[in-house]
N, C-alpha and C positions, 0 to 999 in steps of 0.2 A: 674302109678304115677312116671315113673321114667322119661320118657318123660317132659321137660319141659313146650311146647307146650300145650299137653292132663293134664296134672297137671294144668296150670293155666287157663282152660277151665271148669275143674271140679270145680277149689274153685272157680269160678265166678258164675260157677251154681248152687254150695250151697248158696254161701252168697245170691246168688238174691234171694232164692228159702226160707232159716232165716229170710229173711228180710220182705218176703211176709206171711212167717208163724206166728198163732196166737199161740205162746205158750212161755213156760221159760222151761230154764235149772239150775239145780243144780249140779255142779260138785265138786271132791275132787279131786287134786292132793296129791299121799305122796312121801315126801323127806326120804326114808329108814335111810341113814347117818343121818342125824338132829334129826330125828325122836329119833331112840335107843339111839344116845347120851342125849336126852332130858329125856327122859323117862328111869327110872331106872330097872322100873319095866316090866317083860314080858309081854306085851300087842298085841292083833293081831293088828298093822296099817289097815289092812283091818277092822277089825269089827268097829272101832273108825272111819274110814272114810264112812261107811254104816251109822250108827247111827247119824254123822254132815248130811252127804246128807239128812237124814230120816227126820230129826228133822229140817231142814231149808227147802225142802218140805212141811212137813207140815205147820208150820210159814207160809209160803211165800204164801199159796193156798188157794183162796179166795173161791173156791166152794170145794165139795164135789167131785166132779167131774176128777180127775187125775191118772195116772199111773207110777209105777217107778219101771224102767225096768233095776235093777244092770246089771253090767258085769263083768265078773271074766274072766284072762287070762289063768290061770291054777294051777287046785286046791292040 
């Protein structure tokens, strides 16, 4: 990816590849800074950002039929 070249080769071929797929995404970003000065109280960002994903998932899924595949960078 460091290639500028092979980097815009690759996101041509996801985006054509998103574009041709039949599905959705639910993502959360967290703002850490924003986040703790919002929040008074100890809260994992991560478990509150699992639970929005979880819960707009669900909402959002018209069958019965889906998977939701978290990722964690290091525990």
């Amino acid at each position: 990816m460091r290639i500028p070249q092979k980097r815009a080769e690759f996101y041509g071929w996801m985006n054509n590849f998103l574009e041709r797929s039949n599905f959705s995404c639910v993502f959360s970003v967290i703002l850490k800074t924003p986040f703790y000065h919002k929040y008074k109280y100890l809260a994992d960002p991560y478990r509150l950002s699992f639970e929005n994903i979880l819960n707009r998932a669900l909402h959002y899924s018209a069958s019965s039929k889906h998977g939701i595949y978290p990722e964690c960078r290091s525990a």
